[in-house]
C-alpha positions as CSV (number, residue, x, y, z in Angstrom):
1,X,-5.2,-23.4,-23.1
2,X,-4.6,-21.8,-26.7
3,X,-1.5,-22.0,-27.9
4,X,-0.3,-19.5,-30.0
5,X,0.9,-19.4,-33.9
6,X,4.5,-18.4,-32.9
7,X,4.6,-21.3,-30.6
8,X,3.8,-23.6,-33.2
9,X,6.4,-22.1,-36.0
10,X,9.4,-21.6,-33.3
11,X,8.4,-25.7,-32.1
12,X,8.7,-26.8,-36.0
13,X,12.7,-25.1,-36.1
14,X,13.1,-27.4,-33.1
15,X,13.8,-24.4,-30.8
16,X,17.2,-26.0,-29.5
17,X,17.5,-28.9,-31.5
18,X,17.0,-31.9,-29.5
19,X,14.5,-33.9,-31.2
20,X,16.4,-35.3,-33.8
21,X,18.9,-36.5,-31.1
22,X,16.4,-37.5,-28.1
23,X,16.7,-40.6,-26.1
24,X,13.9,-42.9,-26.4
25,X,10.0,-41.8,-24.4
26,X,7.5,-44.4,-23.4
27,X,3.8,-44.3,-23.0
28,X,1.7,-46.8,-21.6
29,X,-2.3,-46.9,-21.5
30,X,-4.6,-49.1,-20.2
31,X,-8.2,-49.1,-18.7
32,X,-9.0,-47.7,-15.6
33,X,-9.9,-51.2,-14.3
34,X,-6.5,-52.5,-15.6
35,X,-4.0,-53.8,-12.8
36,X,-1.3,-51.3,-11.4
37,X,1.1,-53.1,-14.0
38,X,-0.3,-52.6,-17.0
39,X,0.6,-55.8,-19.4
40,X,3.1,-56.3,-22.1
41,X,2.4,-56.5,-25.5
42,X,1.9,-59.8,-27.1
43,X,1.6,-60.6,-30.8
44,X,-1.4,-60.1,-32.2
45,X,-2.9,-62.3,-35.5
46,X,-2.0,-60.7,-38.7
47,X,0.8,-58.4,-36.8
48,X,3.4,-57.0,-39.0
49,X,6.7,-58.7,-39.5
50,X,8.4,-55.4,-41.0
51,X,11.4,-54.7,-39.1
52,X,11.2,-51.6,-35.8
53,X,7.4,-52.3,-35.3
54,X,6.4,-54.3,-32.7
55,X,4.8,-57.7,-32.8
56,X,1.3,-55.9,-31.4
57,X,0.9,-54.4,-34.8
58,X,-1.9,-54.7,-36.6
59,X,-3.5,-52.8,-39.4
60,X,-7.1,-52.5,-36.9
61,X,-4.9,-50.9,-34.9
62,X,-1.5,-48.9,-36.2
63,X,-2.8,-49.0,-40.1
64,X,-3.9,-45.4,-41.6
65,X,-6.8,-47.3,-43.1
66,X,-8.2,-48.1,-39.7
67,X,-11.5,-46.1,-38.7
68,X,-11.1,-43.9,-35.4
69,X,-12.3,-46.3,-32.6
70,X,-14.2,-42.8,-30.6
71,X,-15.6,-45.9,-28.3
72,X,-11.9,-46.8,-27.2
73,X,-9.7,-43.7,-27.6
74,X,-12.8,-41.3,-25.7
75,X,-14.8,-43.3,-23.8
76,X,-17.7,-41.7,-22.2
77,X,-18.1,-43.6,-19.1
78,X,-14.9,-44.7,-17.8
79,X,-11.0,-43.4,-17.2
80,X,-8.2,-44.6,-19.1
81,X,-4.8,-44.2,-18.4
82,X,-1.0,-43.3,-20.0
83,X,2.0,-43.8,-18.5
84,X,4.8,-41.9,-19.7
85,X,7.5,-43.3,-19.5
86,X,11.4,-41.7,-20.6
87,X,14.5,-41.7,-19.7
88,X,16.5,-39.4,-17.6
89,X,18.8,-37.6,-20.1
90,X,15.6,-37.3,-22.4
91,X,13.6,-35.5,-19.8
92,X,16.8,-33.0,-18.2
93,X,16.8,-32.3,-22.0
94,X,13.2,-31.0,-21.8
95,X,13.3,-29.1,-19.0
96,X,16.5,-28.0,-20.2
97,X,15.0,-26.0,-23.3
98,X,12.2,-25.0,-21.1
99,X,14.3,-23.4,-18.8
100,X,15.7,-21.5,-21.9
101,X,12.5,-20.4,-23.2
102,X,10.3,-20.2,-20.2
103,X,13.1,-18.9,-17.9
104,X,13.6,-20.8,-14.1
105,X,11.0,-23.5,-13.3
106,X,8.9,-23.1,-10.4
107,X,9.9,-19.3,-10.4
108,X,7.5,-16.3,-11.4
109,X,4.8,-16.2,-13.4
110,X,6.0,-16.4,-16.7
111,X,3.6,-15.2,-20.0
112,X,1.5,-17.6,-21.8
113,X,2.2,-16.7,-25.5
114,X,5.8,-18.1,-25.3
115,X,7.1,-20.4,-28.2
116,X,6.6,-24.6,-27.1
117,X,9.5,-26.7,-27.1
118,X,10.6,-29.6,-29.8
119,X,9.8,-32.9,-30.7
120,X,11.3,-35.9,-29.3
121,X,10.5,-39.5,-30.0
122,X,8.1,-41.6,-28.0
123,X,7.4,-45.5,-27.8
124,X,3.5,-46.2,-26.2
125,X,1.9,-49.3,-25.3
126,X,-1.7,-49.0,-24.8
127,X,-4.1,-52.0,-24.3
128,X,-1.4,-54.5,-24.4
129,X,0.0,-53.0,-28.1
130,X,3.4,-50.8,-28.6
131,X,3.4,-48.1,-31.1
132,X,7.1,-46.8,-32.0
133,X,8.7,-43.9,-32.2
134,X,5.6,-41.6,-32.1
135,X,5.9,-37.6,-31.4
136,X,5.6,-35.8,-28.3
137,X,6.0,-32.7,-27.1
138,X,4.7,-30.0,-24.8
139,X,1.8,-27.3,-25.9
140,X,-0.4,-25.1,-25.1
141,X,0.0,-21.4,-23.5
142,X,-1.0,-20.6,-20.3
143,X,-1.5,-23.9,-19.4
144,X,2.3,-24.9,-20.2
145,X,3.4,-21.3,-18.9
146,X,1.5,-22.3,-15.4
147,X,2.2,-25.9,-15.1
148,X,5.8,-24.6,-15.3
149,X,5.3,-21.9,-12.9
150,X,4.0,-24.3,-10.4
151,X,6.9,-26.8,-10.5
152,X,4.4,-29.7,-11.6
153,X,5.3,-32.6,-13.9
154,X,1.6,-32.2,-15.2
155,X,2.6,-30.8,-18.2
156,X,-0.2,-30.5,-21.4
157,X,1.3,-32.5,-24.4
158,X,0.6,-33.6,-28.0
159,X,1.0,-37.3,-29.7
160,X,2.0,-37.1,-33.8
161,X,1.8,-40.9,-34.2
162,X,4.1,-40.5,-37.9
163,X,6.2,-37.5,-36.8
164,X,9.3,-39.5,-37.5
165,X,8.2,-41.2,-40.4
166,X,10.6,-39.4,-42.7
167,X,14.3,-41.4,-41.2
168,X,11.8,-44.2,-39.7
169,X,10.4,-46.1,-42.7
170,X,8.4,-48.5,-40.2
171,X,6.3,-45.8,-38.8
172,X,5.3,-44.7,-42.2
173,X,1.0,-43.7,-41.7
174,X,1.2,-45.1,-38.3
175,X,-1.9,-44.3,-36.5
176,X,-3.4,-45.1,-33.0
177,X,-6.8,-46.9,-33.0
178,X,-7.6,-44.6,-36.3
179,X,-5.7,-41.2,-35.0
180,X,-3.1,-39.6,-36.2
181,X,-2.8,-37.1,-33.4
182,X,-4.4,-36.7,-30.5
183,X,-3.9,-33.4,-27.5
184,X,-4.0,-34.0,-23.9
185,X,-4.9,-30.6,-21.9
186,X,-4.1,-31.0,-18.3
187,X,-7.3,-29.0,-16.8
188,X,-5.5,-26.0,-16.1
189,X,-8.0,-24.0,-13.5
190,X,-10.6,-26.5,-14.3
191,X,-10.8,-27.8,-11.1
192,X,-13.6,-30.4,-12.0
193,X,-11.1,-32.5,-14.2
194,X,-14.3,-32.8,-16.6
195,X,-15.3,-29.6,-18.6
196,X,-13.3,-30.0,-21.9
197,X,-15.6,-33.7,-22.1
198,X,-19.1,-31.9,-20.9
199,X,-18.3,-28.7,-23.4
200,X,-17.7,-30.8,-26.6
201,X,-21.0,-33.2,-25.4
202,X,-22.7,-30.0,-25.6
203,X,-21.5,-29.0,-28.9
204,X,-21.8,-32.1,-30.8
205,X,-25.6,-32.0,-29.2
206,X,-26.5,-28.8,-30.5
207,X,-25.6,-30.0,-33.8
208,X,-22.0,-28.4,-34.2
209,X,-19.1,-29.7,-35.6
210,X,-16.8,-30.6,-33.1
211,X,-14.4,-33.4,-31.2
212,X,-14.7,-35.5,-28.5
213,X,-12.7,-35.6,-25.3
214,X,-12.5,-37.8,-22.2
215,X,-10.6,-38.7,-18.9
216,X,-7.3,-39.6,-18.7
217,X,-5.1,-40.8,-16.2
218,X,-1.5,-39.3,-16.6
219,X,1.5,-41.5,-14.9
220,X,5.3,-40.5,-15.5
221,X,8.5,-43.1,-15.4
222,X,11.6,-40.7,-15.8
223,X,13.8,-43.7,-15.0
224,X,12.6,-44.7,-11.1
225,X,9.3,-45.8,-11.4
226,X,5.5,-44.8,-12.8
227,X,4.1,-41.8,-10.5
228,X,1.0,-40.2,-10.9
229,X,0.5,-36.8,-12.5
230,X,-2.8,-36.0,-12.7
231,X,-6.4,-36.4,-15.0
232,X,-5.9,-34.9,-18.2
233,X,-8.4,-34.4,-21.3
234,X,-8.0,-36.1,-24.0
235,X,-8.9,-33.9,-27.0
236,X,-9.9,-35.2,-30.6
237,X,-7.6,-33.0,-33.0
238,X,-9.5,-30.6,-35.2
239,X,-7.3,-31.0,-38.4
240,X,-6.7,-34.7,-38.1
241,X,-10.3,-36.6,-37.6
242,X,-13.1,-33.9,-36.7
243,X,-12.3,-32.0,-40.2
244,X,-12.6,-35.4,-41.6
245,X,-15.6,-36.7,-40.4
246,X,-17.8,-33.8,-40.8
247,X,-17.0,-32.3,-44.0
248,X,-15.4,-33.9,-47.6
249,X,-11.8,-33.7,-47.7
250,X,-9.4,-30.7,-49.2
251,X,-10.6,-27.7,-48.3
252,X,-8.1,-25.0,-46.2
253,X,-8.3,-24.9,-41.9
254,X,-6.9,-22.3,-40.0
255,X,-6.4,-22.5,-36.2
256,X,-6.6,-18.7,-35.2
257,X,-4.2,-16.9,-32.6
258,X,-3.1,-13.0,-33.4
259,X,-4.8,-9.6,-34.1
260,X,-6.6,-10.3,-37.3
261,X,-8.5,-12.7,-35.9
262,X,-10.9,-10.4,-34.6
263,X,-11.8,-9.3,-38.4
264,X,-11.7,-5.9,-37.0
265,X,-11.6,-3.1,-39.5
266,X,-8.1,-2.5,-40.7
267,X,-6.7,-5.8,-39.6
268,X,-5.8,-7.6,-42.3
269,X,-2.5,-9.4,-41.2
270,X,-4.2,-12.7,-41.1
271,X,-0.9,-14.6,-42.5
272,X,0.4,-13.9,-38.5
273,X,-3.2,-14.7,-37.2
274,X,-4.5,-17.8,-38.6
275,X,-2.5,-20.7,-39.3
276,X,-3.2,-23.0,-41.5
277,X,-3.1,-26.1,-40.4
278,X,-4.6,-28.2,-44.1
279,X,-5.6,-27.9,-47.8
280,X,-3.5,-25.0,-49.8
281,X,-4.8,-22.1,-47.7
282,X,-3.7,-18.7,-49.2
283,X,-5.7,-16.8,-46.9
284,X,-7.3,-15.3,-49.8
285,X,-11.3,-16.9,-48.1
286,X,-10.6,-14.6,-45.1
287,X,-9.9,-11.8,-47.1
288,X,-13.0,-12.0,-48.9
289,X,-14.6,-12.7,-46.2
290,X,-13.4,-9.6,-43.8
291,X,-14.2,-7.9,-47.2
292,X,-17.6,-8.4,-47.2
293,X,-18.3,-8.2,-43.5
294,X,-17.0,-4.3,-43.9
295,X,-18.8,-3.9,-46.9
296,X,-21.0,-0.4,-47.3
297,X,-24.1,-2.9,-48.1
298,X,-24.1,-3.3,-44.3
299,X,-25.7,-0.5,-43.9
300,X,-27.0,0.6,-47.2
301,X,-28.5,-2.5,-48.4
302,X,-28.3,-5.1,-46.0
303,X,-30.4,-7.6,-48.0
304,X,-27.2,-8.0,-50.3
305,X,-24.7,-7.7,-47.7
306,X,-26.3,-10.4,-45.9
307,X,-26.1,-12.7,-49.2
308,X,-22.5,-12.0,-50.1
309,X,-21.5,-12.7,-46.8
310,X,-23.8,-15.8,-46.5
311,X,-21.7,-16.9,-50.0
312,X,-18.8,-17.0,-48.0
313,X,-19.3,-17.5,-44.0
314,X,-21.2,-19.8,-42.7
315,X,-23.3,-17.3,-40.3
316,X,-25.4,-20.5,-39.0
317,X,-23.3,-22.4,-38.0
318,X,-21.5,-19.4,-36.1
319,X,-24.3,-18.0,-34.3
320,X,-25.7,-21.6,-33.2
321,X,-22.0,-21.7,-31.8
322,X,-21.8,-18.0,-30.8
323,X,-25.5,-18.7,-28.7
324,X,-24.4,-21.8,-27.2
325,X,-20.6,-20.7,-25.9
326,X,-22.5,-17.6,-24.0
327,X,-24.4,-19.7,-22.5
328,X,-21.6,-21.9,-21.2
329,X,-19.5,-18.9,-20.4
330,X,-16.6,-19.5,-23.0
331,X,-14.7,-15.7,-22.7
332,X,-11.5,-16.8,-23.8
333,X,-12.1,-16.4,-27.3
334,X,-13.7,-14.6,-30.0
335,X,-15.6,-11.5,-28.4
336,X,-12.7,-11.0,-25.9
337,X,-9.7,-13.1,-27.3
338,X,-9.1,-13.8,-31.3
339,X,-7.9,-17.6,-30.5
340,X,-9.6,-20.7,-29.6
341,X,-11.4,-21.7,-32.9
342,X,-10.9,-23.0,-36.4
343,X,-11.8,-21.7,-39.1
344,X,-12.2,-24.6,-42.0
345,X,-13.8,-23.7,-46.0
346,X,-15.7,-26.4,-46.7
347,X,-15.2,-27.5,-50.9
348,X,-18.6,-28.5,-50.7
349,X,-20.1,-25.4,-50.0
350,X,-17.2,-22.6,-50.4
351,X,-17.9,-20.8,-47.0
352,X,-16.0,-20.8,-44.1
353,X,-17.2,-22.9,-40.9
354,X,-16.6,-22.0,-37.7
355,X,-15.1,-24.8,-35.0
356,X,-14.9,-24.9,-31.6
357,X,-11.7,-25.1,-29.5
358,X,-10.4,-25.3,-25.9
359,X,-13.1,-25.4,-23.5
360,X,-11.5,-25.7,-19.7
361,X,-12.3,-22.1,-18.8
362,X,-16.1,-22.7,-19.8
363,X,-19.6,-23.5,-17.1
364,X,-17.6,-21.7,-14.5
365,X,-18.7,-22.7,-10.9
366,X,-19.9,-19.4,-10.0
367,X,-21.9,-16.7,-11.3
368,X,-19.2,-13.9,-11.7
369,X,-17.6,-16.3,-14.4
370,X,-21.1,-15.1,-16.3
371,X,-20.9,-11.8,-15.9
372,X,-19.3,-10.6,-18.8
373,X,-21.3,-12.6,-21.0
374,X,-25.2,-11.2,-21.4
375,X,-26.9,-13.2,-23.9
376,X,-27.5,-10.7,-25.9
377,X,-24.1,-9.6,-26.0
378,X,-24.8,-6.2,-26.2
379,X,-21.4,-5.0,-24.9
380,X,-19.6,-6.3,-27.3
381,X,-18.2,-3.8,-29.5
382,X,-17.5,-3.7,-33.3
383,X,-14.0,-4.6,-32.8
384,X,-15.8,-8.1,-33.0
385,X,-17.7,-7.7,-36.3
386,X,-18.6,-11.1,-36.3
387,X,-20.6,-10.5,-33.0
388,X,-21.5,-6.8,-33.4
389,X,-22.6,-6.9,-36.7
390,X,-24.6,-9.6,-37.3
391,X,-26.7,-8.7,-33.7
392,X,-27.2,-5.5,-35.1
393,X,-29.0,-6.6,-38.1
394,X,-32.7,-7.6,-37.6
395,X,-32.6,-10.9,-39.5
396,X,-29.2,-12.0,-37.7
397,X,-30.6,-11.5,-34.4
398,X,-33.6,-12.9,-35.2
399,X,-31.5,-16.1,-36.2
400,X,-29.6,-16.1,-33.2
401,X,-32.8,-16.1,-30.8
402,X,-34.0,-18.7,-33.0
403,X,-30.8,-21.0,-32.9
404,X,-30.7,-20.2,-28.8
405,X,-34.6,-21.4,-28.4
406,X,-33.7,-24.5,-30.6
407,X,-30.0,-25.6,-30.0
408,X,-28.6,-24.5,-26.7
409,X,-32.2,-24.3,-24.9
410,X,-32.5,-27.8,-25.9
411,X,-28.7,-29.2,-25.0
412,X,-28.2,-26.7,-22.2
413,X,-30.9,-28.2,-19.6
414,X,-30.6,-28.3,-16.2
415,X,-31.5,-31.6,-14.8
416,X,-29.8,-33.4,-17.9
417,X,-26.4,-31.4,-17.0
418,X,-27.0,-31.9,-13.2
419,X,-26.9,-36.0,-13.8
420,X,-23.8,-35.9,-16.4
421,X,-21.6,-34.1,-13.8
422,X,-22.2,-36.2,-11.7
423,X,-21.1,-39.5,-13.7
424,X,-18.3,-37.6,-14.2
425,X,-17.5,-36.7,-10.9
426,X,-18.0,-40.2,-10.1
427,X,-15.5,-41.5,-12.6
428,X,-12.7,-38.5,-11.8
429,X,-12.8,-38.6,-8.0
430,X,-11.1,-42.0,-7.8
431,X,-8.5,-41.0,-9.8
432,X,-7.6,-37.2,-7.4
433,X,-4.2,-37.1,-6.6
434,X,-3.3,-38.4,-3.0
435,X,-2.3,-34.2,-1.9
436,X,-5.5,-32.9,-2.7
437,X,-8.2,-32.4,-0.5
438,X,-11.0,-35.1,-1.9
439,X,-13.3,-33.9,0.5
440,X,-13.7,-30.5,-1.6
441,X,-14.2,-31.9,-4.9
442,X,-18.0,-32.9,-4.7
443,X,-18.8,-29.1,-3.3
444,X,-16.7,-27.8,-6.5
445,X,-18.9,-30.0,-8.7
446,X,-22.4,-29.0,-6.6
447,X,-21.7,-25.3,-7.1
448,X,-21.0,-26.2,-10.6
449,X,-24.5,-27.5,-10.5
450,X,-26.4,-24.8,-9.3
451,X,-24.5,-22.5,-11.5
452,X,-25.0,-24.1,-14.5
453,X,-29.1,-24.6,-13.5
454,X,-29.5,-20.8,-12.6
455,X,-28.0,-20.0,-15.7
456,X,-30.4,-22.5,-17.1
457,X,-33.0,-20.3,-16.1
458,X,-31.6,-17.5,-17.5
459,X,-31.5,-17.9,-20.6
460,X,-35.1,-19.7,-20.5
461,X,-36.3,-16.2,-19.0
462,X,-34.3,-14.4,-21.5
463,X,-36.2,-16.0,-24.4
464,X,-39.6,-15.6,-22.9
């Protein structure tokens, strides 16, 4: 789930200090058809000799000039697996500042905008290679606030492959398979393990700019052997390779998270709401933008409001997105929630472009989850400008019915969904934890299916 600005900033003070000081965290990955012990790294030709890295590394595989390897890192047809691995001291440290932020484990429900905890410093072995000293912490919001409600060690984390690289020379542009970070959400309420992987499928299929994510298999060593956790998603980061690989380099990103991400009238504050997470934002493009989005041209000549704002939003790309996440039932975010999306101003073309983000709340598996979200979207009210306004004006709408016949129509089709959820339900139910009932998961993933085929057909009726 969406973790907030505040988190973020409290997380880089190192909220109680311990990630300077941190005994040492392992992680260990392998294939799904890897044996239970997962093998030790062995020199590879051309590794490194420079002293703290490990006689796995090579420049295909730890180098910052290496290309992201999507095949390995987020494979689309099988499950890989980490195994974290840390010592004792390490880990009562961890639960000992969340305890002091999040209050008692395992106690009440606690909210889900709390600051995350620090840094400490991770070693992972993946594939039969070591990377040292990498970054991991906890994230996320109500999926950290629940997992520690629920007294689970299925926590949702994030990998900074350099974090240390400032007092630990030998990690210096250290990357993993061509990644610099990657995010690992642990399917909070998503009960099919899979809809973070089927939501970004869609949206790179209906042309969007956005990551990948797949499978993983979670293990934890705390000192007394590997247990299993539970399937997370691995999720491409937006400011590390998706920025990259879609548009040319420097221009500003913002992750948004606070009021002003609504660009309601009056709320300006977007310093607190967006933040920035590349280039030298200012915040001076969402000015102009909320600007022109409440200019009087709106209404008294919309042919010139629609080409100053067209100068400095990208409206296409946000009502292909807008058309396709109502379809797929994505509420927790803009139109109900200002979080869950990036904002990034593309050099190229000096607009803003809108980017997808956390998707496990999306194709719910029944049709109440759908409810609040008519494609037409005519309850939403103009405390969403971005929604209300552009619906309101003739050509806008006309856009968005356009982009919804020729996008999501085309990516959001019933029999083509029905046969990817069930490859991956075939790859995840392997991999269910030995508690849980196995015997309910393909009915989940059915009523999935029929949900996401009747609302198939609704939005084919709603466009004839």
């Amino acid at each position: 789930m969406h973790e907030h600005p505040a988190s973020r900033r409290t997380t880089r003070r190192a909220f109680l200090g311990i990630a300077a000081g941190s005994a040492a965290l392992a992680l260990t990955g392998c294939g799904s058809d890897s044996p239970a012990g997962i093998p030790a790294a062995t020199p590879s030709p051309g590794a490194s000799p420079t002293p703290g890295r490990p006689g796995s590394w090579s420049e295909a595989s730890h180098g910052d000039g290496a290309a992201p390897d999507l095949a390995l890192v987020f494979p689309a047809d099988r499950v890989n697996t980490l195994r974290v691995t840390i010592a004792p001291e390490t880990w009562d440290a961890m639960l000992a500042e969340m305890t002091a932020i999040y209050g008692p484990r395992g106690g009440a429900p606690v909210p889900g905008d709390l600051p995350n905890p620090g840094w400490v410093r991770a070693t992972i072995d993946f594939d039969g290679r070591t990377w040292p000293d990498v970054g991991f912490r906890f994230k996320g919001s109500s999926s950290l606030a629940g997992a520690w409600s629920r007294g689970t060690d299925h926590f949702p984390f994030k990998l900074e492959f350099d974090r240390f690289a400032d007092d630990t020379p030998a990690v210096a542009g250290q990357r993993f398979h061509g990644f610099r970070e990657l995010s690992f959400a642990n399917n909070h309420r998503d009960p099919t393990r899979f809809k973070e992987v089927a939501a970004y499928e869609l949206l790179r299929g209906a042309g969007l700019p956005a990551g990948h994510a797949a499978i993983y298999r979670i293990e934890l060593d705390r000192g007394d052997g590997p247990a299993l956790v539970g399937l997370s998603a691995a999720v491409e980061v937006v400011g590390d390779t998706v920025v990259a690989r879609a548009f040319p380099a420097g221009g500003n990103l913002y992750e948004a998270g606070g009021d002003a991400a609504s660009f309601a009238a009056g709320e300006t504050a977007f310093e607190d709401a967006f933040e920035p997470e590349g280039g030298d934002p200012d915040w001076s493009d969402l000015r102009a933008t909320h600007a022109a989005l409440h200019a009087p041209t709106r209404t008294g000549d919309p042919a010139a409001w629609r080409t100053r704002l067209d100068e400095l939003f990208d409206t296409d790309t946000f009502l292909a997105w807008l058309g396709l996440a109502t379809t797929m039932g994505h509420f927790d975010t803009y139109g109900g929630r200002g979080h869950n999306f990036y904002l990034y101003n593309d050099p190229a073309s000096g607009r803003l472009t809108w980017l997808s983000w956390d998707h496990n709340l999306v194709l719910p598996e029944h049709a109440t989850g759908y409810q609040s979200l008519p494609f037409d979207r005519a309850g939403v009210t103009a405390h969403w400008p971005l929604i209300r306004f552009l619906l309101d004006d003739p050509h806008y709408r006309a856009r968005y019915l356009a982009l919804l016949r020729e996008r999501t129509a085309r990516v959001f089709e019933a029999d083509a969904l029905a046969a990817r959820f069930e490859q991956l339900a075939a790859l995840v139910a392997p991999h269910l934890s030995a508690g849980e009932d196995a015997a309910a998961y393909h009915p989940t993933v059915e009523r999935l299916t029929a949900t996401t085929g009747a609302r198939a057909a609704a939005l084919a009726a709603f466009l004839g």
